[in-house]
Chimera marker file (.cmm) of the C-alpha trace (Angstrom):
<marker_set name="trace">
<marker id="1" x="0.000" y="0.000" z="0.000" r="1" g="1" b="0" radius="0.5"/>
<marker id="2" x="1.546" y="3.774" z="-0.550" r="1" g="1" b="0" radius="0.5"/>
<marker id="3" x="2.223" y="5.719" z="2.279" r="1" g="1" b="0" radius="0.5"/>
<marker id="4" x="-0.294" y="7.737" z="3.964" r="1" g="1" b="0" radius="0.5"/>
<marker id="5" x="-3.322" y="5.499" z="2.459" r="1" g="1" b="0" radius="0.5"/>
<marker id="6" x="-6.562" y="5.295" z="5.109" r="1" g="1" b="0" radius="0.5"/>
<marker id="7" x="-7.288" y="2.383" z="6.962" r="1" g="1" b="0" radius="0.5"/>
<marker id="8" x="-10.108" y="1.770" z="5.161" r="1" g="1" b="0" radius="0.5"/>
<marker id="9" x="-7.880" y="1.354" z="1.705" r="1" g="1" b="0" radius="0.5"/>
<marker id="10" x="-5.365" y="-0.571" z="3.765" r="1" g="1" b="0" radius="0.5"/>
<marker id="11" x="-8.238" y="-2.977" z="5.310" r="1" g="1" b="0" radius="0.5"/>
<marker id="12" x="-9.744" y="-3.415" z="2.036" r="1" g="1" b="0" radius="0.5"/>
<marker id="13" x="-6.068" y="-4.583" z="0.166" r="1" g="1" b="0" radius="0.5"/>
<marker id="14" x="-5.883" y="-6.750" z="3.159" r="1" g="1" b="0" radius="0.5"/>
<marker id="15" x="-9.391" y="-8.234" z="2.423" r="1" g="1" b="0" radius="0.5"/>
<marker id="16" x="-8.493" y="-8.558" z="-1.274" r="1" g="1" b="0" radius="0.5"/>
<marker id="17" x="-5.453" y="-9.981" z="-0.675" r="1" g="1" b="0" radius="0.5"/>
<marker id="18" x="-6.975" y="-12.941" z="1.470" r="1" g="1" b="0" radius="0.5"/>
<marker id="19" x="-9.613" y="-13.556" z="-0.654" r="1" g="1" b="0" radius="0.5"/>
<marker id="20" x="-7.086" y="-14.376" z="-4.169" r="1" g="1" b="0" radius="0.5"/>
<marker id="21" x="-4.913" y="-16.439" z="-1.702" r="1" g="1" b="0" radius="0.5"/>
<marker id="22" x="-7.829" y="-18.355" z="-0.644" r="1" g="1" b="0" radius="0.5"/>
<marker id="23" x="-8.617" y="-18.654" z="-4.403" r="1" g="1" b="0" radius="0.5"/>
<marker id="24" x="-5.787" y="-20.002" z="-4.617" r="1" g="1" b="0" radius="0.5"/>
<marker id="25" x="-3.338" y="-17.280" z="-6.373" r="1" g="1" b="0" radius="0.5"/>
<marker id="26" x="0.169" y="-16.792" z="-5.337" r="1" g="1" b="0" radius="0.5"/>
<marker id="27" x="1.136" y="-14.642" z="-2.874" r="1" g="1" b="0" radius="0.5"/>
<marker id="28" x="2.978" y="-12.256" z="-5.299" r="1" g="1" b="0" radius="0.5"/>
<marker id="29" x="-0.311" y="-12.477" z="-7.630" r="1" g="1" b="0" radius="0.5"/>
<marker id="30" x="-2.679" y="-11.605" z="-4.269" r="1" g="1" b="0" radius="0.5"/>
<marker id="31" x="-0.264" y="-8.677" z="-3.714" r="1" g="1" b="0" radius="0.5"/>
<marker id="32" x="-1.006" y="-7.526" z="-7.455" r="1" g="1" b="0" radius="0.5"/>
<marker id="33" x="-4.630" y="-7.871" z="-7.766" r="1" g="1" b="0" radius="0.5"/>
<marker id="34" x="-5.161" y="-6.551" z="-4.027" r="1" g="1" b="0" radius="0.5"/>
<marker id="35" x="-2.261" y="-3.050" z="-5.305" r="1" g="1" b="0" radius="0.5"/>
<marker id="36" x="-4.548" y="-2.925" z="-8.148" r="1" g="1" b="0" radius="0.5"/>
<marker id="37" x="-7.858" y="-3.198" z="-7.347" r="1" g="1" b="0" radius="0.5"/>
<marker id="38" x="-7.590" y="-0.504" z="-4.302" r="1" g="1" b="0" radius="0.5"/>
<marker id="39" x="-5.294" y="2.035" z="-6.120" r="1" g="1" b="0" radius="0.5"/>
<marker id="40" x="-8.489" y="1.983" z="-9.028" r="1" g="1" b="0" radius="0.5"/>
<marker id="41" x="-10.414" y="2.733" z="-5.913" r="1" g="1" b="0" radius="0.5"/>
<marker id="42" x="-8.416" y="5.446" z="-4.513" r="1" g="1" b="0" radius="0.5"/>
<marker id="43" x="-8.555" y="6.853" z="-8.376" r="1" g="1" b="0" radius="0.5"/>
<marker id="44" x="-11.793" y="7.130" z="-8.937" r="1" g="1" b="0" radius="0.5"/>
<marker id="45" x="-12.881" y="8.704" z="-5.315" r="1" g="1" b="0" radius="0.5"/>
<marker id="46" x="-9.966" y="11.219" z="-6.220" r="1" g="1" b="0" radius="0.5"/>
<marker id="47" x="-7.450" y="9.838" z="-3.426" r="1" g="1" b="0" radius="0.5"/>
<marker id="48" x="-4.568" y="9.650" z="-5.965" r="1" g="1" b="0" radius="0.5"/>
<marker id="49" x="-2.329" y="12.729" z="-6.993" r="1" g="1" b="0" radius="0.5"/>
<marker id="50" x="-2.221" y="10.842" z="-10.823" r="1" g="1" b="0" radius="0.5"/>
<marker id="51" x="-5.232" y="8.634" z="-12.191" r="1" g="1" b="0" radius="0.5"/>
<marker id="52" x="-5.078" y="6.915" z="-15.950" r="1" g="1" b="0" radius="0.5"/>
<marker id="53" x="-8.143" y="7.678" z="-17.916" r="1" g="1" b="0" radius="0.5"/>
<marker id="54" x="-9.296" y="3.641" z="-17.630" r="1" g="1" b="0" radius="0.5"/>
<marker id="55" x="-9.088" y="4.035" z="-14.157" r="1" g="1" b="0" radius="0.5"/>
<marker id="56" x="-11.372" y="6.930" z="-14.129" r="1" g="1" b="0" radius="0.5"/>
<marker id="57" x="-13.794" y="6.106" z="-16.775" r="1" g="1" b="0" radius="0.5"/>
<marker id="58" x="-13.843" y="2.515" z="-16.706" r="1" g="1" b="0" radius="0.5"/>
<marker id="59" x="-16.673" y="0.480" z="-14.384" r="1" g="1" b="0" radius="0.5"/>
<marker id="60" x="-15.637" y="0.136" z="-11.011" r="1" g="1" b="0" radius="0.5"/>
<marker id="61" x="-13.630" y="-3.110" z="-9.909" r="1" g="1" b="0" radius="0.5"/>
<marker id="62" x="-17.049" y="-4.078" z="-7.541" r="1" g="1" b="0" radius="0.5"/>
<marker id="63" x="-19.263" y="-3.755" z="-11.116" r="1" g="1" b="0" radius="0.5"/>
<marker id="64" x="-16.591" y="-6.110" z="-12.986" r="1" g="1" b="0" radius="0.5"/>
<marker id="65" x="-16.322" y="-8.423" z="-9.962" r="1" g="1" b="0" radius="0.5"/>
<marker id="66" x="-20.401" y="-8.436" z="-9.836" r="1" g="1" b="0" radius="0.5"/>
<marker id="67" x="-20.227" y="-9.141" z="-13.901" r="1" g="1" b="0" radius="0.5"/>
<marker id="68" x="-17.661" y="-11.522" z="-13.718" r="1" g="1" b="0" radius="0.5"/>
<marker id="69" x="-19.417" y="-13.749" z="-10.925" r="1" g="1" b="0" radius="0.5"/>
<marker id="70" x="-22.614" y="-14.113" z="-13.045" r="1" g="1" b="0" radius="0.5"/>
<marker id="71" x="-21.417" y="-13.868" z="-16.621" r="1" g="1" b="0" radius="0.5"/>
<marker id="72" x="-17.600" y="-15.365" z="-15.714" r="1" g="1" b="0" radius="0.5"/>
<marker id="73" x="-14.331" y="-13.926" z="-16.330" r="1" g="1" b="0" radius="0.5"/>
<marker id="74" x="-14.173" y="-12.632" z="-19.998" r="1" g="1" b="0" radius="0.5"/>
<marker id="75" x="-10.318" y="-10.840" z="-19.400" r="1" g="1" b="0" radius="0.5"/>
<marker id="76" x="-9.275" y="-7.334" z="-19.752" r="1" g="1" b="0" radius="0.5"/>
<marker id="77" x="-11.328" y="-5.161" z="-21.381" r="1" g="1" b="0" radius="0.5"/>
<marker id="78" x="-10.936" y="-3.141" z="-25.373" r="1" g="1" b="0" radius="0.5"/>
<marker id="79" x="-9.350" y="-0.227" z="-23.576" r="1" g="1" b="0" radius="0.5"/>
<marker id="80" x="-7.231" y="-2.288" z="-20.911" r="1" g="1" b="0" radius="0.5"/>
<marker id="81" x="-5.625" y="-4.067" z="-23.798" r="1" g="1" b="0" radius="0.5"/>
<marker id="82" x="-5.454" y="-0.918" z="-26.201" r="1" g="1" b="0" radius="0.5"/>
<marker id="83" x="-3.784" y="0.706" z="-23.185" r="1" g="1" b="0" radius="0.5"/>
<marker id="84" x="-1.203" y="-2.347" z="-22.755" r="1" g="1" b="0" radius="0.5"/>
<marker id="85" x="-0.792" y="-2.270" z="-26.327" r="1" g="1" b="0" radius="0.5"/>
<marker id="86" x="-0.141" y="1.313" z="-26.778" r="1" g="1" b="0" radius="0.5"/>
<marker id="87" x="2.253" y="1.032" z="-23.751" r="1" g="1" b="0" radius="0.5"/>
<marker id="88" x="4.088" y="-2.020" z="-25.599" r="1" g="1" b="0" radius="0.5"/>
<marker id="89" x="4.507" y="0.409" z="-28.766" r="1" g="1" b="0" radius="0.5"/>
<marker id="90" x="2.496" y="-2.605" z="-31.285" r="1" g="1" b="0" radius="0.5"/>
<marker id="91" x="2.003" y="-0.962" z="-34.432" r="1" g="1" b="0" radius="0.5"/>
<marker id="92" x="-1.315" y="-0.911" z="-36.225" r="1" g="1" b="0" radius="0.5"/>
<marker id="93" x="-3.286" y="-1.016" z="-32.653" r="1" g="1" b="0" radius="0.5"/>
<marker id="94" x="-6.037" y="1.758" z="-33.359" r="1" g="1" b="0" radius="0.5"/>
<marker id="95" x="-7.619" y="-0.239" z="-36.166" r="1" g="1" b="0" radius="0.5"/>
<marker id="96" x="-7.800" y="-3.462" z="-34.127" r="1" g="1" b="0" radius="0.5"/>
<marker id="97" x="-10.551" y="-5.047" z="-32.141" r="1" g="1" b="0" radius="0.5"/>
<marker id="98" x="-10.481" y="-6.921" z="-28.805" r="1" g="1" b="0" radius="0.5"/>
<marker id="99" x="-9.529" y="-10.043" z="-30.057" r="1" g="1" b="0" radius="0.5"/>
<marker id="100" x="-6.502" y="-8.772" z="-32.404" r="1" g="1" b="0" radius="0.5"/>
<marker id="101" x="-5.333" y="-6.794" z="-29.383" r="1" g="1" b="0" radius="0.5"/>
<marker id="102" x="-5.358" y="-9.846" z="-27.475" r="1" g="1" b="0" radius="0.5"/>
<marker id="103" x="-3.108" y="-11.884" z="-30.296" r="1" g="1" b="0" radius="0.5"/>
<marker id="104" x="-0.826" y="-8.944" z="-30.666" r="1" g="1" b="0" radius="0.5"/>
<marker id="105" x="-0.159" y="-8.699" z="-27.172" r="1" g="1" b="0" radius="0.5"/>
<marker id="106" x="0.174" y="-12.543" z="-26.807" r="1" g="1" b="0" radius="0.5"/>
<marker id="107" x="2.542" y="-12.511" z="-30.038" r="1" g="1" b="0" radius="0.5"/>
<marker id="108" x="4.435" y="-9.273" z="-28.230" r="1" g="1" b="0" radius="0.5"/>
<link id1="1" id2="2" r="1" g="1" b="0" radius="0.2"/>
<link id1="2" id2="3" r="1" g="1" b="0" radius="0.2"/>
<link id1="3" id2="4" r="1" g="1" b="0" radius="0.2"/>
<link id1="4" id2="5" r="1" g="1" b="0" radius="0.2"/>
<link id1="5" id2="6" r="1" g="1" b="0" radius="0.2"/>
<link id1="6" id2="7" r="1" g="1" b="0" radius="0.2"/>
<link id1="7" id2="8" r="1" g="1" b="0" radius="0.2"/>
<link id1="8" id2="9" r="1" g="1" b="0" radius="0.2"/>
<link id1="9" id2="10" r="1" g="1" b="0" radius="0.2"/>
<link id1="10" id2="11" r="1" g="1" b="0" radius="0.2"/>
<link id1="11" id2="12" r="1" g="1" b="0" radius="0.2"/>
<link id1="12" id2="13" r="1" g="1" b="0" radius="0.2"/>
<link id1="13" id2="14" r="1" g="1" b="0" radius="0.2"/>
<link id1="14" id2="15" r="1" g="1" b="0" radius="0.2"/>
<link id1="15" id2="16" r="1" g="1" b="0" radius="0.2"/>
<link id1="16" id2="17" r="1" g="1" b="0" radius="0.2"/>
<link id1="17" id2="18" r="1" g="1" b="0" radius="0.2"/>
<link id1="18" id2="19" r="1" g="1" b="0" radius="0.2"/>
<link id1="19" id2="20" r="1" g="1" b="0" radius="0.2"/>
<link id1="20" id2="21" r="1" g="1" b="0" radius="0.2"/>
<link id1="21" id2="22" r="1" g="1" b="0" radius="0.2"/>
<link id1="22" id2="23" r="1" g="1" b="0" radius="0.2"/>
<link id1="23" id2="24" r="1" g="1" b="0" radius="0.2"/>
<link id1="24" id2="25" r="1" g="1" b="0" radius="0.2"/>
<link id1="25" id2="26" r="1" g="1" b="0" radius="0.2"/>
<link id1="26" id2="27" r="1" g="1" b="0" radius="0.2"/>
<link id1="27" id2="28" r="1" g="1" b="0" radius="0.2"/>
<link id1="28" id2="29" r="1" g="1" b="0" radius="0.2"/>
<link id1="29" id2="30" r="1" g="1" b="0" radius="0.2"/>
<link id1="30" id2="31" r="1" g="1" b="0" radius="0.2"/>
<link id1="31" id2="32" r="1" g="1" b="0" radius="0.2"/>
<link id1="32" id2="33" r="1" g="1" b="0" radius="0.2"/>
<link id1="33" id2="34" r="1" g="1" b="0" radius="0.2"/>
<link id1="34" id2="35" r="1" g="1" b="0" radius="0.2"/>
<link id1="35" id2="36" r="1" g="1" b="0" radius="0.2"/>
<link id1="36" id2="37" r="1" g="1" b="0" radius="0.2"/>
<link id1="37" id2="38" r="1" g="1" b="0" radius="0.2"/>
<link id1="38" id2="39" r="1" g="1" b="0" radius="0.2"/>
<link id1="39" id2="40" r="1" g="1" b="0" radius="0.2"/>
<link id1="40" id2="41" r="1" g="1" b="0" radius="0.2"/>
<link id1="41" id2="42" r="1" g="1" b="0" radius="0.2"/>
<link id1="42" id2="43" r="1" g="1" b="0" radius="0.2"/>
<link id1="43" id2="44" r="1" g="1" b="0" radius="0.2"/>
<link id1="44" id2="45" r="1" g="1" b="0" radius="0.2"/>
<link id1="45" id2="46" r="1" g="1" b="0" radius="0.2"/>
<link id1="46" id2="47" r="1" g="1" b="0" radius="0.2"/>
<link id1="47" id2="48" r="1" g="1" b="0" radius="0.2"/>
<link id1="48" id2="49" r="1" g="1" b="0" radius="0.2"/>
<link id1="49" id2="50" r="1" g="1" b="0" radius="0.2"/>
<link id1="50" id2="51" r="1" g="1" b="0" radius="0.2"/>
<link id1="51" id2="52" r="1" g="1" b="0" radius="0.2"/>
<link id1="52" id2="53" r="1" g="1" b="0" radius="0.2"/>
<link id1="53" id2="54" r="1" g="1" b="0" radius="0.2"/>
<link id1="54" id2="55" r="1" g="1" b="0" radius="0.2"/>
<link id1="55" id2="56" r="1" g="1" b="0" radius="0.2"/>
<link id1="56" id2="57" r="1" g="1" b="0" radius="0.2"/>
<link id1="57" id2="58" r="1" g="1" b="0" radius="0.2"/>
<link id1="58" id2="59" r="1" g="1" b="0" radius="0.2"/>
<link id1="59" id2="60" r="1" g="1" b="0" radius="0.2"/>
<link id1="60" id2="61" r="1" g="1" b="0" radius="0.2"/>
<link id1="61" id2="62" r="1" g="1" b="0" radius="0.2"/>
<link id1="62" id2="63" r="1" g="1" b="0" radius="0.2"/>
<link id1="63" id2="64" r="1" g="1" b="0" radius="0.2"/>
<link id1="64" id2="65" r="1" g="1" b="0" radius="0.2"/>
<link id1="65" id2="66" r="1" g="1" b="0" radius="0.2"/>
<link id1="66" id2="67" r="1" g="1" b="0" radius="0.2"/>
<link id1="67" id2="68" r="1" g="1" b="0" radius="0.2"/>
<link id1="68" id2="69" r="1" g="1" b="0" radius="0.2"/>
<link id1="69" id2="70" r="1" g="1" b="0" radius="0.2"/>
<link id1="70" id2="71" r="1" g="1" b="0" radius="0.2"/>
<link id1="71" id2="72" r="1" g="1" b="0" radius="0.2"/>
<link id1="72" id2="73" r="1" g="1" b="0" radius="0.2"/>
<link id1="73" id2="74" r="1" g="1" b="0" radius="0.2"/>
<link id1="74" id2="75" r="1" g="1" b="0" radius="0.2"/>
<link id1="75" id2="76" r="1" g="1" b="0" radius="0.2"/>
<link id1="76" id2="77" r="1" g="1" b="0" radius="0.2"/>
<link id1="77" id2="78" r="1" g="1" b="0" radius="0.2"/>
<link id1="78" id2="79" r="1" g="1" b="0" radius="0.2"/>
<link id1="79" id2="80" r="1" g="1" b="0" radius="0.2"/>
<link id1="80" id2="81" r="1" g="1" b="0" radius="0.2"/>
<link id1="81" id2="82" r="1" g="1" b="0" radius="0.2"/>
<link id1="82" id2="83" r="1" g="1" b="0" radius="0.2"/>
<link id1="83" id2="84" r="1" g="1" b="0" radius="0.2"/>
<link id1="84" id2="85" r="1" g="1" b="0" radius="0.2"/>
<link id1="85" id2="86" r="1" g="1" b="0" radius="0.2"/>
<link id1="86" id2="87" r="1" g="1" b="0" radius="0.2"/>
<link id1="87" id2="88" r="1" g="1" b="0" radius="0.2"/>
<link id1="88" id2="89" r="1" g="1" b="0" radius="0.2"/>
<link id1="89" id2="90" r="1" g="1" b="0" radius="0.2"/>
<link id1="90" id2="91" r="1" g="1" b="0" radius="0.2"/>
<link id1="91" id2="92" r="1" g="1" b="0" radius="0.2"/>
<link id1="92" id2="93" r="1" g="1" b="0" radius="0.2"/>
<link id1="93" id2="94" r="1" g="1" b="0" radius="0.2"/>
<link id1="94" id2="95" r="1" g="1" b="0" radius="0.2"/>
<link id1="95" id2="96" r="1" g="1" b="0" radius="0.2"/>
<link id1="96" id2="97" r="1" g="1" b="0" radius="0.2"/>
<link id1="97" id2="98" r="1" g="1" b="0" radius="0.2"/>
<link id1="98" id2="99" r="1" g="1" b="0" radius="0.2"/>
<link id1="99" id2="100" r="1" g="1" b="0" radius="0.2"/>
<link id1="100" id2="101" r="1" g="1" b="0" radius="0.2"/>
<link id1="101" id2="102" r="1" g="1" b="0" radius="0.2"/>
<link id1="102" id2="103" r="1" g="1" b="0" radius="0.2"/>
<link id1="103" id2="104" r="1" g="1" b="0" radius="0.2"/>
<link id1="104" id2="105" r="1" g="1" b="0" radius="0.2"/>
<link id1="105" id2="106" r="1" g="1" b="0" radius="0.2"/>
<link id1="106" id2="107" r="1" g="1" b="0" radius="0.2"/>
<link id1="107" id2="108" r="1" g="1" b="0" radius="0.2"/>
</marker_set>
């Protein structure tokens, strides 16, 4: 967790943390998804002194959770992997859909 972060962020990576672990996930995965999930949270309540536009705009991590438990887990979504992709410099990215994205960053 970053420095200064509430108890209630640091109770809820805690939670998060436990509950990949008892998924089964690695510790250094738990770590990730826990880092992840509550520094999306701290971005979109405006806790953060930098947010990415995915984190802002994109559905909260409780509405993908709530998806993913009834519809199961269907991976990043178009602008998670455009993001990745424009991060990983792959060239020809803006006229690609989800799927290509996914290949290209497979392939990359």
């Amino acid at each position: 967790m970053p420095r200064g972060a509430s108890p209630k962020r640091e109770r809820q990576y805690e939670h998060i943390r436990q509950s990949a672990r008892d998924r089964g996930e690695s510790e250094k995965r738990a770590e990730e998804i826990a880092a992840r999930t509550v520094n999306k949270e701290r971005a979109r309540a405006g806790e953060s002194r930098t947010a990415s536009r995915t984190s802002v705009e994109d559905m909260s991590s409780g509405e993908r959770g709530g998806r993913r438990s009834h519809q199961g887990a269907q991976g990043p979504t178009y602008d998670q992997l455009y993001e990745e992709a424009r991060r990983r410099n792959i060239e020809g990215r803006s006229g690609m859909n989800k799927e290509q994205l996914q290949r290209a960053l497979d392939r990359g």
